[in-house]
N, C-alpha and C positions, 0 to 999 in steps of 0.2 A: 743688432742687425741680423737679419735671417740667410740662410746661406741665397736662397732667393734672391733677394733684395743683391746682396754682394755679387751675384751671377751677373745681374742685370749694369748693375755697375759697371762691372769689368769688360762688357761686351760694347757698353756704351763709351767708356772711355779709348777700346779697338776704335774703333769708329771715327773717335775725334781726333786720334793721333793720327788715323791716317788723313784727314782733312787738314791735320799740320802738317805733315809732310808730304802731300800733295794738295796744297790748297791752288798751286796754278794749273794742276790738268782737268780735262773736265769730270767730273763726279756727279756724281747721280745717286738719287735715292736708292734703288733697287742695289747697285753694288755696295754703298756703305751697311746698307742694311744685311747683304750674304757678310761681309765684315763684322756683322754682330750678331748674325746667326738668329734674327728676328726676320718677321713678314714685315714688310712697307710701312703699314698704317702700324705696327707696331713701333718700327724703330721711330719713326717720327714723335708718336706720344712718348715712348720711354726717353728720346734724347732730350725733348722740351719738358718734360717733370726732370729730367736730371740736373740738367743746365742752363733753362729758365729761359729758351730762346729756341727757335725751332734750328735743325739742321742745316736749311739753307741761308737763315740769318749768320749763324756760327760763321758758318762757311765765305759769308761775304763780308763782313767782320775783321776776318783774319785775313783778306785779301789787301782790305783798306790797312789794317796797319802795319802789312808790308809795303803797301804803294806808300804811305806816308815816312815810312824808311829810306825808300829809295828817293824820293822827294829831295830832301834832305840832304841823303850823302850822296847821290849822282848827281849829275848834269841832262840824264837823260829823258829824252822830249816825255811829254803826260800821256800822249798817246801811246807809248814805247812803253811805258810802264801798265798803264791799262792793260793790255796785252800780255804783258809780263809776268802779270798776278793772276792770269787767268778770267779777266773778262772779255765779250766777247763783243764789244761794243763801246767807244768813249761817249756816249749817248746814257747808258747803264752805270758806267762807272762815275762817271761824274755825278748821275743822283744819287749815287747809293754813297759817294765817298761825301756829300755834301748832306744827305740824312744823319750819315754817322759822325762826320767830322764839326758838321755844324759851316762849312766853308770852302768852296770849292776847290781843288787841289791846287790849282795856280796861284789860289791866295793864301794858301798856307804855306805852300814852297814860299811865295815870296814875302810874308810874316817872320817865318820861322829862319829868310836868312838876313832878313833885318835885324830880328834879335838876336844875331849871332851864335856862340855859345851857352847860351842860357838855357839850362835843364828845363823841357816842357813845365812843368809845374809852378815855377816861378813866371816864365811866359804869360802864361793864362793867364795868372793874378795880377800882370804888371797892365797888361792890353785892356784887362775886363775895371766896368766903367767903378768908379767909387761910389761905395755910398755913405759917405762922410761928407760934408757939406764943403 
């Protein structure tokens, strides 16, 4: 790998850690990208060849599965959470948790406390349909 290539990495990974660690304030192109010490239209292509998903998908990704966190282990209302992870709308949040989750958050809270303690991954395979006769 060229020291190049390794530069570009490392500026891109700045970048993403701070969309982890602040994926609920608001963020914006222009500041992640002073974060990576790239222009705009640069960081955007470098982070999507990096990562395989543009910066603002990342970014609302990692909002959904902390909403789908607190789902779970709170009590607190979907709207409370919406806002919580940083969206700015339960209009928004709910499509975008329902693109990525595949179900909209009230039906997964209430899925996932029907199946009690049961590790997501055996959940899946127990809900999804058979295909064995």
């Amino acid at each position: 790998m060229s020291r190049a290539v390794e530069e570009s990495n490392r500026a891109m990974l700045r970048a993403r850690d701070a969309m982890d660690r602040s994926y609920a304030e608001p963020l914006d192109i222009p500041a992640l990208a002073r974060i990576a010490h790239v222009s705009e239209a640069h960081f955007i292509r470098t982070f999507r060849a990096t990562f395989g998903e543009t910066p603002h998908r990342y970014l609302q990704r990692r909002r959904v599965e902390r909403a789908m966190t607190l789902l779970v282990e709170t009590d607190r209302d979907v709207t409370d959470i919406c806002y919580a992870v940083g969206f700015g709308s339960l209009g928004t949040f709910s499509r975008t948790f329902r693109q990525i989750v595949g179900e909209s958050p009230t039906d997964f809270r209430r899925r996932r406390a029907a199946a009690g303690n049961v590790p997501s991954c055996f959940t899946k395979a127990w809900t999804r349909p058979s295909s064995f006769g």
